[in-house]
C-alpha positions in Angstrom: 32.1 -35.4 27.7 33.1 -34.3 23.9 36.6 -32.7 24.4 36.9 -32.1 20.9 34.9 -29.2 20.7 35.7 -26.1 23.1 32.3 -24.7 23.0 30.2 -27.8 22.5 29.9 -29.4 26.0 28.0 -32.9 26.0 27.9 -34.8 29.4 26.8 -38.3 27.7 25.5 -40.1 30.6 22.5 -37.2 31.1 22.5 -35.7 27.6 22.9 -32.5 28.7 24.0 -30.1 26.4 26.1 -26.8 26.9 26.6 -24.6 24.4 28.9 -21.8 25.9 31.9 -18.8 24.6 32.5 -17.4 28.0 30.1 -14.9 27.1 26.7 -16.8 27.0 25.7 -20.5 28.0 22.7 -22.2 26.6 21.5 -25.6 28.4 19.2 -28.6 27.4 18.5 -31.9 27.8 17.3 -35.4 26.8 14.2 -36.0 29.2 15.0 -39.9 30.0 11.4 -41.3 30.2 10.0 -40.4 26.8 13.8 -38.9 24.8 12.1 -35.1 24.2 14.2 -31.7 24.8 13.7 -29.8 27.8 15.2 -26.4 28.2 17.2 -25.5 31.0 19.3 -22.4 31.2 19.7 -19.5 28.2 21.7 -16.6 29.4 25.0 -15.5 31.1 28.2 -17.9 30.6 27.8 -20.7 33.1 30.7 -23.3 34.6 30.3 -26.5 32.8 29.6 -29.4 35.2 29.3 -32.8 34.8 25.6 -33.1 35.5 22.7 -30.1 35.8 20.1 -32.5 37.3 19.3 -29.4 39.9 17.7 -27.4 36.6 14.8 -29.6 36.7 11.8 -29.0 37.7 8.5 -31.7 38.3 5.4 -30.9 40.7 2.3 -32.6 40.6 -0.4 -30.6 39.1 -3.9 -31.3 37.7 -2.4 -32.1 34.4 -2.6 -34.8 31.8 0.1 -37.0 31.9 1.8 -39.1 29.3 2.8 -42.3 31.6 0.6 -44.0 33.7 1.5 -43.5 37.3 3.6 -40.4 36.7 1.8 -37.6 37.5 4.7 -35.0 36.9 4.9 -36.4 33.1 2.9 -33.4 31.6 4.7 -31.7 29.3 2.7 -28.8 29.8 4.6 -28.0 32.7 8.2 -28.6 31.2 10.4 -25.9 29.9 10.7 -27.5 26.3 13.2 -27.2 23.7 10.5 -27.6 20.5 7.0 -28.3 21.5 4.4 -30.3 20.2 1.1 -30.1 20.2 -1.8 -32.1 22.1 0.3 -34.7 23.6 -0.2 -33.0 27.4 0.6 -29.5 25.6 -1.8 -27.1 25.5 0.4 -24.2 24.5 1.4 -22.4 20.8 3.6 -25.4 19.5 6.7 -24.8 17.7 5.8 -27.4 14.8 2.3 -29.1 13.6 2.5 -31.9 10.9 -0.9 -33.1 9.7 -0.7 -37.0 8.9 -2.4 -39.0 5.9 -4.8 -40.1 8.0 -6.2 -36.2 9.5 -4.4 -36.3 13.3 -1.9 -33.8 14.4 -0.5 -36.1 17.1 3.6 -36.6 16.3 6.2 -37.7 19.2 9.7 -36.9 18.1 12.4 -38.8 20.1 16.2 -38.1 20.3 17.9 -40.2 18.4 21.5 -39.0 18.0 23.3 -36.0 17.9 26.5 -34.9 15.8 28.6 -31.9 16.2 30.6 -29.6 13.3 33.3 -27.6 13.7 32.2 -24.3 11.7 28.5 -23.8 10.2 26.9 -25.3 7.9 25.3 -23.7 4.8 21.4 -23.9 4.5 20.6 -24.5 1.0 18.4 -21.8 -0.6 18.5 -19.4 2.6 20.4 -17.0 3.8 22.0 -17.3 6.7 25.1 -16.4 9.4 28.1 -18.0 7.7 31.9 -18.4 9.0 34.9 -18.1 6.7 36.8 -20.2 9.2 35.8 -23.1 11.1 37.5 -21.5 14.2 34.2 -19.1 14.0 31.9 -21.4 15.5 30.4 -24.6 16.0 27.1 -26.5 15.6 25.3 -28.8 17.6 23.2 -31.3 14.9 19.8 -33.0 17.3 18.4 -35.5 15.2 14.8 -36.7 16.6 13.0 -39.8 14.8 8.9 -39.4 15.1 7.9 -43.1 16.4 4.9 -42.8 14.4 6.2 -42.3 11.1 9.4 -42.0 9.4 9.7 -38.5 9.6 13.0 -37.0 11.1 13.8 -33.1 12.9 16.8 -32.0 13.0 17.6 -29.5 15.2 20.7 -27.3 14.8 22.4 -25.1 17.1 25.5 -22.8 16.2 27.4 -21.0 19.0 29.8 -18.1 17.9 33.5 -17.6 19.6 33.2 -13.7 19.6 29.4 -12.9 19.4 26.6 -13.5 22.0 24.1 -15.3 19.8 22.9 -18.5 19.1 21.9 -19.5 15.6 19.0 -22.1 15.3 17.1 -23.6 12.3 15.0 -26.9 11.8 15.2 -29.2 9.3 12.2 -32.2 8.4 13.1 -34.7 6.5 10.3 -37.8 5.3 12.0 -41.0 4.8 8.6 -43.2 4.2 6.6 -43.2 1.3 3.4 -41.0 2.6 3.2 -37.5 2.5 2.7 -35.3 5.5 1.4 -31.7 5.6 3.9 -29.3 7.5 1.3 -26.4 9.2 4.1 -25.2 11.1 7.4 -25.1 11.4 9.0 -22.4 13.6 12.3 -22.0 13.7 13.2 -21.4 17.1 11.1 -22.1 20.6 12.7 -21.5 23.9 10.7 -21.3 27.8 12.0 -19.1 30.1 11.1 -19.5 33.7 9.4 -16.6 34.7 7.5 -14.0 32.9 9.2 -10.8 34.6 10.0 -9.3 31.2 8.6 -6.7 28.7 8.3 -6.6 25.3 10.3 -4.5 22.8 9.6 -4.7 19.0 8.9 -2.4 15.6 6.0 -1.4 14.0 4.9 1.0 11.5 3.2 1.6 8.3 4.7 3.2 5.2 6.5 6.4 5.7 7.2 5.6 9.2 9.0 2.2 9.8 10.3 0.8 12.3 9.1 2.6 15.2 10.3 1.3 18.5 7.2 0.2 20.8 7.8 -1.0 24.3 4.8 -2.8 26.1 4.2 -5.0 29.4 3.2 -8.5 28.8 0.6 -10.5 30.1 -0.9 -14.0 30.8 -2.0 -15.0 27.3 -0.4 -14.5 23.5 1.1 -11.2 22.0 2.6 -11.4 19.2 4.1 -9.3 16.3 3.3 -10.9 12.6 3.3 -10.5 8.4 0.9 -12.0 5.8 1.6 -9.9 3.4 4.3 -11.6 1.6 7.0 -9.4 2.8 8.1 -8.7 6.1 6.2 -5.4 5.7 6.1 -2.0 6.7 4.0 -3.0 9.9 6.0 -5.2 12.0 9.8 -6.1 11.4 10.9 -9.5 12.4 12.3 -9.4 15.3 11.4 -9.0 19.3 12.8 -8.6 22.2 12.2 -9.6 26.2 13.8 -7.0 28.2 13.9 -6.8 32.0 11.3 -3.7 33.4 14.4 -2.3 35.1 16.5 -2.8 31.1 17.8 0.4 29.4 19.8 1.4 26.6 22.9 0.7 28.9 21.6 -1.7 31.8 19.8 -5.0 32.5 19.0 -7.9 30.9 18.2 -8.6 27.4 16.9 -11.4 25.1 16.2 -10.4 21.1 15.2 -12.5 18.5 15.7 -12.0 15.0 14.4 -14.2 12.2 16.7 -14.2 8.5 13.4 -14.9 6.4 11.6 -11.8 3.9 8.2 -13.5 3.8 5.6 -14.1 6.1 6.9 -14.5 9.7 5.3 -14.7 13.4 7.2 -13.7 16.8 5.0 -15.1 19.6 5.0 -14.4 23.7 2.8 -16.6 25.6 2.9 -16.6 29.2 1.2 -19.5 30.8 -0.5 -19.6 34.5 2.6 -20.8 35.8 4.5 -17.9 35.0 6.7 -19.5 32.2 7.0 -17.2 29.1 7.7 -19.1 25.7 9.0 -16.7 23.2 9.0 -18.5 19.1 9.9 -17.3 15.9 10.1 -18.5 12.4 7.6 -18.6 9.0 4.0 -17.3 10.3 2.0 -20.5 10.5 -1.4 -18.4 9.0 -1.6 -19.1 5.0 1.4 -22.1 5.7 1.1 -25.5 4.8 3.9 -27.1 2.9 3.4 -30.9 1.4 6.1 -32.9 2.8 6.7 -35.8 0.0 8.1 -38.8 0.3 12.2 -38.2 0.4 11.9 -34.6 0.4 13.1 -32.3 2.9 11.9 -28.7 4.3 14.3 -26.4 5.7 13.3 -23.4 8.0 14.7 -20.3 7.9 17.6 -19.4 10.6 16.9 -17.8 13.8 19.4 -15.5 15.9 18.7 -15.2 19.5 21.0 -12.9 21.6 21.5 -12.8 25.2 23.1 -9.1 26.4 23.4 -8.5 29.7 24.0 -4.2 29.7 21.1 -3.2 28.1 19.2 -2.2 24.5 22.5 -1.5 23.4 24.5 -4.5 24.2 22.1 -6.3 22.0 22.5 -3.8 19.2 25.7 -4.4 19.2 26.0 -7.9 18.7 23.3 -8.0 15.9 25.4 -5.1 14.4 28.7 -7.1 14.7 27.1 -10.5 13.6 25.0 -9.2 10.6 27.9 -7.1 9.3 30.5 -9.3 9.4 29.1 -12.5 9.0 25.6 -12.0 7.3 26.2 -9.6 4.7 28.8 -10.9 2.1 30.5 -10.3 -0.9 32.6 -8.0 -2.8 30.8 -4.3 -0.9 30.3 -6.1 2.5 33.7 -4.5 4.3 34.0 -1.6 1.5 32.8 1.8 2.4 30.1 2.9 0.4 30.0 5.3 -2.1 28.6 8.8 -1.8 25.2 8.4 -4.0 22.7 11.1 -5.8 19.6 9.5 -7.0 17.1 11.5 -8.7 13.9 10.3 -7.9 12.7 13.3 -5.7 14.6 15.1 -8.3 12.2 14.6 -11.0 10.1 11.5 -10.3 9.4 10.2 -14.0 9.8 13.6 -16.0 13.0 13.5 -17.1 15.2 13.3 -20.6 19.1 12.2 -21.0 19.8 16.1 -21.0 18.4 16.5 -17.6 20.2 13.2 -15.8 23.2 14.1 -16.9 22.9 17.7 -15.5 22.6 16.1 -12.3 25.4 13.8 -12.6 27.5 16.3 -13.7 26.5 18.3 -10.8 27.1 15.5 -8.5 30.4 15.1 -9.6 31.7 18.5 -8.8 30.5 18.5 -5.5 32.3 15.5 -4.8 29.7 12.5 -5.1 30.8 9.1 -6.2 27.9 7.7 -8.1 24.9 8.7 -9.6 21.3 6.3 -9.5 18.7 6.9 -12.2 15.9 5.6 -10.2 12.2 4.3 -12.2 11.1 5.3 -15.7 13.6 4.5 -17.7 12.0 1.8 -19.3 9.0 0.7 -21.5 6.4 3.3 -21.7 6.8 4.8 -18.2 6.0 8.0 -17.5 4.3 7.3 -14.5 3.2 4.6 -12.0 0.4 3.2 -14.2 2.5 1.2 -17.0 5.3 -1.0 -18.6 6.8 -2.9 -15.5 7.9 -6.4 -16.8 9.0 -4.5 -19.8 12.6 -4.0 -18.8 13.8 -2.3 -22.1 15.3 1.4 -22.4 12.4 3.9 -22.9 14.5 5.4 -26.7 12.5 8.7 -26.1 14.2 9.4 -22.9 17.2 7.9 -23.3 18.0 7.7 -27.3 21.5 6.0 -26.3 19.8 3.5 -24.4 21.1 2.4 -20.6 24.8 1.8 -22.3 25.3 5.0 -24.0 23.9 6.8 -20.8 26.2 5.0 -18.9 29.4 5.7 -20.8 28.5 9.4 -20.6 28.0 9.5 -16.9 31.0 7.6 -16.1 33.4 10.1 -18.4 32.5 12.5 -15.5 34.2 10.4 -13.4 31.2 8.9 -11.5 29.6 5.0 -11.0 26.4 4.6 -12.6 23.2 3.1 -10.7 20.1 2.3 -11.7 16.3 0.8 -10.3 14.2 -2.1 -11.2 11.0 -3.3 -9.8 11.5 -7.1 -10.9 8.7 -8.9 -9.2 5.8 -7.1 -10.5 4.0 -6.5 -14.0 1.9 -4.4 -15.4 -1.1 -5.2 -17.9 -0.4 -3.0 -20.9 2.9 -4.9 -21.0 4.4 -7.2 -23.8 5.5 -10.0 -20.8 1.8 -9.6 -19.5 0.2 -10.0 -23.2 2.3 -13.2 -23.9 1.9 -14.7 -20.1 -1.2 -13.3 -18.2 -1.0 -16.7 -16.0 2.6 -15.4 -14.9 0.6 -13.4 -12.1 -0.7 -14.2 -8.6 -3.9 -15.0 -9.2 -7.6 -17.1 -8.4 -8.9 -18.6 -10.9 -12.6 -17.0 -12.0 -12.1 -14.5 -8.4 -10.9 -10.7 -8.4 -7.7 -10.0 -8.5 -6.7 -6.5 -6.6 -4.1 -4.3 -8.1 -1.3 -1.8 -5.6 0.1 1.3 -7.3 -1.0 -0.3 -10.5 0.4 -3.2 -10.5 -0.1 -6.9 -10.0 2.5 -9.7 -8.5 4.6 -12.0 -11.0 4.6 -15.4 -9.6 7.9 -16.0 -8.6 7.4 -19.5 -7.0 7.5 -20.5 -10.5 11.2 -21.2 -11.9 10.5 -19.9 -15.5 9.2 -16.6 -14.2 12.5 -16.1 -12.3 14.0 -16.9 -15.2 12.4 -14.7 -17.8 13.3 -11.6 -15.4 16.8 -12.6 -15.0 16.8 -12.8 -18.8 15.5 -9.3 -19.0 17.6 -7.7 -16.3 21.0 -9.8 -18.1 20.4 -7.8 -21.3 20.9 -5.2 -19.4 23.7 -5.0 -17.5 25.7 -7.4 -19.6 26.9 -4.4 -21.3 25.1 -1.8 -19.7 28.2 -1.3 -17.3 26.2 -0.6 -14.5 27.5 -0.4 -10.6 24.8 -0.9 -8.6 21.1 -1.6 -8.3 18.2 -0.7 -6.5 15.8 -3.4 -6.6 12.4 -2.0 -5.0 9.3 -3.7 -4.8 6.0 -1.6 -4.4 3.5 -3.6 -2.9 1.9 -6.8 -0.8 0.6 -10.4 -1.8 -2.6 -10.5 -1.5 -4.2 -13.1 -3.5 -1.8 -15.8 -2.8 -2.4 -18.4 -5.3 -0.1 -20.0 -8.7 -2.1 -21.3 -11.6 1.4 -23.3 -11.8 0.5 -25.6 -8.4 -2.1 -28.1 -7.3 -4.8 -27.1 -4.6 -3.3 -28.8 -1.9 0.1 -26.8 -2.2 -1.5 -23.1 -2.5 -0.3 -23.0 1.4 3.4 -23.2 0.0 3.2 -20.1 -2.4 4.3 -17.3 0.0 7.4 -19.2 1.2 8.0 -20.4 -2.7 7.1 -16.9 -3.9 10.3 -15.6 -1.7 12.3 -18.8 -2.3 12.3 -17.2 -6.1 13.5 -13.6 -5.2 16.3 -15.5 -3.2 17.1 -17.1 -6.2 17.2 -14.2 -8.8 19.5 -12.2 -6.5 22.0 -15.4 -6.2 22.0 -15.5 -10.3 22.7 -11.8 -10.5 25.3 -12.1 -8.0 27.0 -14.8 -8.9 27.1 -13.2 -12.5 28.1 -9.5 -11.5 29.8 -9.9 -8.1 30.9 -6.1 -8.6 27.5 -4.5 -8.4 26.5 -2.8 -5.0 23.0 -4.1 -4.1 20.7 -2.0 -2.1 17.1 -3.4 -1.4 13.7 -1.4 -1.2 10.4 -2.1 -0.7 8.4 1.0 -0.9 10.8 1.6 1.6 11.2 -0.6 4.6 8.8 -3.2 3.6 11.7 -5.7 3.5 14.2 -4.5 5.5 15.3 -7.8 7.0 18.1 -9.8 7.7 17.3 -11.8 4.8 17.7 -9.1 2.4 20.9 -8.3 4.1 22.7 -11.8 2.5 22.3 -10.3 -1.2 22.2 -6.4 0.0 24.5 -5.4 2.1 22.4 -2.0 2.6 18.8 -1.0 2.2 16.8 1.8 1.7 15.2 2.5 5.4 12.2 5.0 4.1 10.7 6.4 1.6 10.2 9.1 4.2 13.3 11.4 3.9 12.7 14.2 6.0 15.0 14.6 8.7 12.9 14.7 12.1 11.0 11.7 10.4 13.9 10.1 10.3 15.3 9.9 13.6 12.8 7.8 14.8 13.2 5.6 11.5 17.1 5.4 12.0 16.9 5.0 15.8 14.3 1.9 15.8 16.1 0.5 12.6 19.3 0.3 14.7 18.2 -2.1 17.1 18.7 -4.4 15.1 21.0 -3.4 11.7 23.9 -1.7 11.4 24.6 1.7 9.7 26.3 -0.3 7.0 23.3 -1.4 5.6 20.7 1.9 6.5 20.3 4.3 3.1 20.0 7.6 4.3 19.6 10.5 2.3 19.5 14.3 2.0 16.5 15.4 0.2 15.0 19.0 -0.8 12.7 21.1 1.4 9.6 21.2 1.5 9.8 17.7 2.4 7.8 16.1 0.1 6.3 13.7 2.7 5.5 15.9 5.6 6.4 19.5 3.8 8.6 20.3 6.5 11.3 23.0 6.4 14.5 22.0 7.7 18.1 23.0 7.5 20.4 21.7 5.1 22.8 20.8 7.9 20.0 19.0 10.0 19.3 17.0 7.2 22.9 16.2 6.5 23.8 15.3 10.0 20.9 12.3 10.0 22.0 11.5 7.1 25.7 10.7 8.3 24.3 8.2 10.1 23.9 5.1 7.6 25.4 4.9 4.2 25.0 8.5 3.1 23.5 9.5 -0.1 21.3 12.7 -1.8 18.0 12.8 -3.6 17.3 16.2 -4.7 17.6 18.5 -7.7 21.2 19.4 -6.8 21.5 21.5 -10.2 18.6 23.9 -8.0 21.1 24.4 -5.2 22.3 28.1 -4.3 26.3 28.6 -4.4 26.2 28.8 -1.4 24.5 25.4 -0.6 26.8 23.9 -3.0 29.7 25.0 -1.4 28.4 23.7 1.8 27.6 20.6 0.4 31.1 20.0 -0.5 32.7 20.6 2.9 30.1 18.0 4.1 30.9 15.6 1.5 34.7 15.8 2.2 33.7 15.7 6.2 31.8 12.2 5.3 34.6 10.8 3.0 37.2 11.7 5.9 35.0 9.9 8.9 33.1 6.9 6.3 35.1 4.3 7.9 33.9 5.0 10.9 30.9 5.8 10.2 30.0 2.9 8.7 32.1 0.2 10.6 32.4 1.7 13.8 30.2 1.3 17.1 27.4 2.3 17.0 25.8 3.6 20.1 22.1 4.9 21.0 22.1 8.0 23.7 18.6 10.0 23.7 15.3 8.5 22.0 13.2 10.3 20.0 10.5 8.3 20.9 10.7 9.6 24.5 12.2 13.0 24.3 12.5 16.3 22.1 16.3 15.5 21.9 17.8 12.5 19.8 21.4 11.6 20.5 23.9 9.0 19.3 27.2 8.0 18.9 29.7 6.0 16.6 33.1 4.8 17.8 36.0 3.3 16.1 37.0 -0.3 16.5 39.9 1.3 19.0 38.3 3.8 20.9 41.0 6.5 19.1 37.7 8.5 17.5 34.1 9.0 17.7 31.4 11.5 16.1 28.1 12.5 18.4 25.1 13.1 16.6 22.8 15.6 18.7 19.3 16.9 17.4 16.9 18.8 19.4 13.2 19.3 17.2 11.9 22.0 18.7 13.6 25.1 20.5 13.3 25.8 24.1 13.2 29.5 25.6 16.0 30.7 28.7 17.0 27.3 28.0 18.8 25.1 31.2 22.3 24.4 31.4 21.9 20.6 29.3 24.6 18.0 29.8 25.0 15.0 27.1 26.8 11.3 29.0 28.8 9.2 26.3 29.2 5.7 26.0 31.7 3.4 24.4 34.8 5.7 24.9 38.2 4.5 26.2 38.3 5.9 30.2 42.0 6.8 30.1 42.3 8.4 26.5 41.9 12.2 26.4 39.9 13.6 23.5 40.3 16.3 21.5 36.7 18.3 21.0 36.2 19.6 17.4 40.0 20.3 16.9 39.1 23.1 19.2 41.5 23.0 22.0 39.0 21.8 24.7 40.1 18.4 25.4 38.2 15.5 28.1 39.3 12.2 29.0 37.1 9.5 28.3 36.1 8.6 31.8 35.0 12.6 32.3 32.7 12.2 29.2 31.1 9.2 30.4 30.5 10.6 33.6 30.1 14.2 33.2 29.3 14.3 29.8 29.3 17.4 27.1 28.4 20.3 28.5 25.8 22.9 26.8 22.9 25.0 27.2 22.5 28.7 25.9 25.9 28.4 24.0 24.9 25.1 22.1 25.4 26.9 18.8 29.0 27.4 19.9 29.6 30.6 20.8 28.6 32.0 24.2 25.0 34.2 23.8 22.5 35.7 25.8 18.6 35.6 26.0 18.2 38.7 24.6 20.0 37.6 21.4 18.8 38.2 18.3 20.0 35.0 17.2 18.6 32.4 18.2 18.2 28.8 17.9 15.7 27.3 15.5 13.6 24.2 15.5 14.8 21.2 13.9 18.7 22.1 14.8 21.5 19.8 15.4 25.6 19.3 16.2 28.0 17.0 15.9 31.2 16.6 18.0 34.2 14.9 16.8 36.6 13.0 19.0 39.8 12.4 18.5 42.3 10.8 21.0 45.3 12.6 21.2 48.2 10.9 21.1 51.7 12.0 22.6 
């Protein structure tokens, strides 16, 4: 056994391998008789031991065997680490290699294994990091293919303080053939039963990431993009959840993939009852060539094991991704208090009129104003002039800098938008380089909100933009950026590559974007990222490793929302969800809701307004401040504290959730009820996450509950939720669409 690693257990003689933190334990082995993985245990922290011989399994079955004379050498009936096709596999393999000469057939062996202290870096990916090597430590499988002279190496990271394990692949050809990679998932694991359900988003635009729960069944289900992105319609990630799991109780596995391209989460459930769960880059539209000395890297994979619930799971991909995903200069600073002025006044705007609004945001206390698209080129609406990112002279006859200058001597940060990866055709860059789009030679190429796809798989496109967005902020002195992106891939072809590598264009395409957003990092570490994609198109981990926060919807109306914040949360933290306060009508759904409904979902990420403020009453702008001092006294703990699911909207008329700090001393309770109920019940609300023996200070009223009562009995209201004791016959009354909020403080003696 390895003593030199504390959560890296090896017991040589059986090549077993435990990766454990006293939280979790995850088991494999060497199977002797042909040197593939088998999977033994993921789940609860186990005792090491010097063998684990009683976690396998082997019963004759009609099967195909591998070995002569052994009839329990199917591997269809093994619990496997990384599958393979066709070699006594009949399930959804983890990888499929095509050779020279047309067979899929590979056999990857164990060769040797290494182990690192700390993580290591995968190069042109995001991915978990460490800034010590204390954090966690990786388990290196290297596998030799006895047919060729490919290698698979197979890396495991275990993290001291989080619940997760972090797995990638890595194919490497040493020979002098090439090989065509049709799929390369990045993590497969088989569980032993299939007693589980299956939690993951969907959605379409305007209403992201809406949290579907469904029982599974003897076959495939799976959740899936091909459109480029990760997309409006499915977010990547899944979970297997017991049929007895809620927010608070039972077990829980999630998986999460760090990609922003095409990806596939797969269940299969076999007639045996074992359920293998995979995820990684969607194998539909993939091939990559595999050259001779070249190497592919897959993206990383988090899989977390809670054991109490939905929101034990949250929490560790909350802790994880905003700790040790996001990075840079904004990734522990609280964010600023933004007004954009998109719903404002879309593209009919002058310099006169944006700096109304930034003056306006500044006296009532915001921290940075965003102009958002049409600025540039000839754009006065969706139809023109992306790919020509130059100031629009008419609009702004001081040009990005001189606007800048002038919003910042009102003592705000300037923001502004860009759309870098598409073009328009009446543009200059189209005219000079029509072959810079996505496009099939002599075959239709289909347009989305007017506009068409630069190819960013090829390295002088990414560099032409970068060139374009550089002029700008080199002395444009701009603090942050929203980089949107308004449609899908469709036709996914580069006039740039040879037939046989079309199948590599999607995972090249976002290979590119990764690479633009390292340049203009690297260059202006200062700027505050946030990612769109016609809302939550993209909102994956990946984007999180260049923008700490993204925009969740373009959908900004506040019962809308709840569903879009709640199911977001899952997986993401509030630190990275942009949420916003916008007029009324809603200009989605044309709903009327009150201005503090609106602002109390809006606490609830990173906190922002997109409306014509200058159109507010005096009496809206006062309240406006007292909520903007209210956010800038909690942001801390609003956006780094615990953040903890209650009610769903997706089962109930009520949403409710919670954020604590780090040390139990304070928390904030978000309630919201959509539509009003008549001679109303007496309505009780249980907390979570509070310290028991701490006794809390409601509202700086002087009600005060210890922490134990609250998570037992709860808050208590009914008739008199608007805070004041009323009757039936009242003539006020409460609305639709209302909400509260209790504060929490511990009080301290």
């Amino acid at each position: 056994m390895n003593d030199n690693f504390q959560m890296i257990k090896v017991n040589d003689l059986t090549k077993e391998f435990h990766l454990t933190n006293g939280k979790i334990s995850y088991l494999f082995r060497v199977i002797q008789n042909n040197g593939q993985l088998e999977h033994l245990y993921f789940g609860k922290s186990m005792r090491h031991r010097d063998h684990f011989d009683y976690l396998t399994e082997r019963e004759v079955r009609p099967s195909n065997n591998q070995f002569e004379g052994d009839h329990t050498s199917s591997m269809e009936h093994i619990k496997q680490e990384y599958p393979t096709f066709g070699a006594t596999d009949f399930r959804h393999p983890a990888q499929q290699i095509r050779y020279p000469k047309g067979d899929r057939i590979t056999d990857f062996r164990y060769e040797q294994h290494k182990s690192y202290h700390g993580k290591p870096a995968l190069t042109g990916l995001p991915a978990t990091y460490v800034e010590d090597s204390t954090e966690a430590e990786t388990l290196e499988i290297i596998l030799q293919d006895t047919y060729s002279e490919l290698k698979l190496h197979l890396f495991y990271t275990v993290f001291a303080d989080y619940s997760a394990i972090a797995r990638s692949a890595k194919y490497v050809n040493h020979g002098a053939e090439t090989f065509s990679l049709e799929a390369a998932m990045s993590a497969s694991i088989d569980f032993p039963d299939k007693n589980f359900e299956l939690v993951h988003l969907n959605g379409a635009w305007a209403r992201e990431n809406q949290m579907e729960r469904t029982p599974i069944i003897t076959g495939t289900q799976s959740v899936s993009s091909a459109r480029g992105a990760s997309s409006h319609v499915h977010n990547p990630f899944m979970a297997l959840v017991r049929p007895d799991t809620t927010e608070h109780h039972g077990e829980v596995y999630g998986f999460s993939l760090i990609y922003s391209g095409n990806f596939l989460a797969q269940v299969e459930i076999d007639t045996y009852q074992v359920t293998r769960a995979m995820i990684g880059i969607n194998p539909f539209e993939f091939s990559w060539q595999l050259k001779p000395q070249e190497v592919f890297q897959t993206p990383e994979a988090v899989m977390v094991y809670a054991e109490h619930g939905l929101n034990d799971m949250s929490q560790t991909f909350h802790n994880l991704y905003r700790k040790r995903l996001a990075r840079g200069e904004w990734r522990d600073k609280e964010r600023p208090i933004l007004v954009n002025n998109w719903e404002a006044t879309y593209f009919d705007f002058n310099e006169e009129k944006i700096l109304d609004i930034a003056k306006t945001g500044a006296e009532l206390g915001m921290e940075l104003f965003v102009l958002d698209d049409g600025w540039f080129g000839e754009r006065h609406d969706d139809t023109s002039s992306l790919g020509d990112w130059f100031e629009n002279r008419d609009k702004l006859p001081d040009g990005i800098k001189g606007l800048s200058t002038k919003v910042k001597q009102l003592n705000i940060k300037f923001g502004l938008w860009f759309e870098p990866e598409m073009i328009c055709k009446d543009t200059k860059l189209f005219q000079e380089h029509p072959d810079w789009i996505m496009q099939v030679p002599g075959k239709s190429v289909s347009h989305g909100r007017n506009q068409f796809v630069l190819d960013f798989s090829r390295q002088e496109v990414v560099d032409h933009i970068f060139e374009q967005m550089d002029a700008i902020l080199v002395d444009g002195n701009v603090d942050y950026i929203k980089w949107d992106m308004n449609r899908y891939i469709s036709e996914a072809y580069s006039l740039a590559l040879p037939a046989e590598q079309q199948g590599e264009v999607y995972h090249r395409y976002i290979l590119g974007v990764y690479r633009l957003y390292e340049r203009l990092i690297e260059k202006y570490p200062h700027i505050l990222f946030e990612s769109c994609a016609g809302g939550g198109a993209r909102f994956d981990p990946g984007m999180l490793y260049y923008a700490p926060q993204a925009w969740a919807s373009d959908d900004t109306d506040a019962v809308e929302r709840l569903k879009i914040q709640y199911g977001t949360s899952l997986v993401y933290p509030l630190s990275s969800m942009g949420s916003h306060v916008s007029a009324v009508p809603n200009h989605q759904v044309g709903r009327m809701t009150s201005l503090e409904m609106r602002t109390n979902v809006a606490y609830f990420g990173t906190f922002g307004y997109e409306l014509d403020i200058t159109l507010l009453s005096d009496e809206e702008k006062e309240q406006v401040k007292r909520d903007i001092v209210f956010f800038k006294k909690h942001r801390k703990l609003f956006q780094q504290g615990q953040f903890i699911r209650l009610s769903s909207p997706f089962t109930s008329n009520e949403t409710a959730w919670m954020v604590v700090s780090e040390d139990q001393s304070e928390a904030i309770v978000g309630y919201y009820e959509v539509l009003a109920k008549p001679n109303r019940p007496y309505e009780r609300l249980v907390l979570k996450g509070l310290a028991e023996d701490k006794l809390y200070r409601i509202n700086d009223s002087d009600v005060s509950r210890f922490g134990d009562d609250l998570m037992q009995i709860g808050l208590l209201f009914g008739e008199n939720f608007i805070g004041k004791a009323s009757e039936y016959w009242a003539k006020e009354k409460i609305k639709d669409f209302n909400s509260k909020l209790f504060h929490l403080k511990a009080i301290t003696e």
